[in-house]
N, C-alpha and C positions, 0 to 999 in steps of 0.2 A: 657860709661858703666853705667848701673844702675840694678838693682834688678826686679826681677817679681813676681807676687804674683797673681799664680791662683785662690786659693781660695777666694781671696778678689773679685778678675774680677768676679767669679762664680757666686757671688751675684747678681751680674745685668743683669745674663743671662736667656735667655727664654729657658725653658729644651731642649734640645738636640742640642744648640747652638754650636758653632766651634769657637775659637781666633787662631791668630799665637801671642805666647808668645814674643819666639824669632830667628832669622837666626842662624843658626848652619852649619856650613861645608857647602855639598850640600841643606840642607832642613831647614826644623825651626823645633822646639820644638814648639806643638799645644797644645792647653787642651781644654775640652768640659766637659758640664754642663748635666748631666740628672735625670731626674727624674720620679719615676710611669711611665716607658716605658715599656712594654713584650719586646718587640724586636727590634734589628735595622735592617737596610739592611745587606745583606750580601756585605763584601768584598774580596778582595786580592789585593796580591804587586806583578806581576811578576817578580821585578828587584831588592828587596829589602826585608831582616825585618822588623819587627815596633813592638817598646817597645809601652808597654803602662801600666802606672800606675797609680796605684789609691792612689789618694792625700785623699779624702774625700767619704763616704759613701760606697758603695757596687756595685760590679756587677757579672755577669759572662761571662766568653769569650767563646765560641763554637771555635772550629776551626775543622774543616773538613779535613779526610788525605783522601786516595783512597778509604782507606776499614773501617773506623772508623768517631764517632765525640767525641770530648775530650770537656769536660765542667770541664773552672777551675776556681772557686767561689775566686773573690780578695774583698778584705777589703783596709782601707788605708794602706797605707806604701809597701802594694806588687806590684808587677807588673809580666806581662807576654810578653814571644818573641814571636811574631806569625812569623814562621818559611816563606821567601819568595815561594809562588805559591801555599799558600792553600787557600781557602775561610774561610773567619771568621766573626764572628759578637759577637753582647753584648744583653745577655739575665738580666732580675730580675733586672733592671735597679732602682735602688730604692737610692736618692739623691749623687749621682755620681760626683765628679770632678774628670778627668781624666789627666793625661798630657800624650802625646805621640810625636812620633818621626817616621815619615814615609820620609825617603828623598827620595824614587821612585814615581813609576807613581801606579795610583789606581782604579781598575777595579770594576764597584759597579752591584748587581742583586738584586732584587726584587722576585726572584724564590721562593718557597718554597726549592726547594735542588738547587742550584746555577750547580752542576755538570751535570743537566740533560739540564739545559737551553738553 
């Protein structure tokens, strides 16, 4: 057993870098480092949610339903569910460490709307 310490990793990370923390159940506990990013890709989890929160700096999350996009602005210590089978992504990406938890499979677009794609 031993302790993890993202924000310390985060320091040696080149912005929008990826770690696996640690193996949890099915998947592992991830965190990523960003920074002065507008945008990431878009994603989704067909088979799964995915927590992600924010340890250090700011972002905010898009998440895409049918007929809607939801933008919810996290700071450290909050976090958000992206609900499994929608597309999402992280906008205002402005010194970010994140930890997150996706133990499915993850379908990534480059679309500007990921649903017309």
């Amino acid at each position: 057993m031993r302790n993890h310490d993202p924000i310390a990793l985060a320091a040696n990370l080149d912005p929008f870098d990826f770690r696996e923390l640690a193996t949890f159940n099915d998947g592992a506990f991830c965190m990523y480092f960003g920074d002065e990013l507008e945008s990431s890709d878009w994603e989704l989890h067909p088979d799964t949610d995915e927590l992600l929160m924010v340890l250090k700096g700011s972002v905010t999350v898009e998440i895409l339903t049918d007929t809607d996009r939801h933008r919810i602005p996290l700071t450290a210590g909050q976090f958000a569910i992206v609900p499994k089978g929608h597309w999402h992504r992280h906008l205002d990406i402005d010194n970010v460490v994140e930890m997150f938890y996706t133990p499915g499979e993850t379908v990534e677009s480059t679309a500007d709307d990921p649903h017309t794609a």
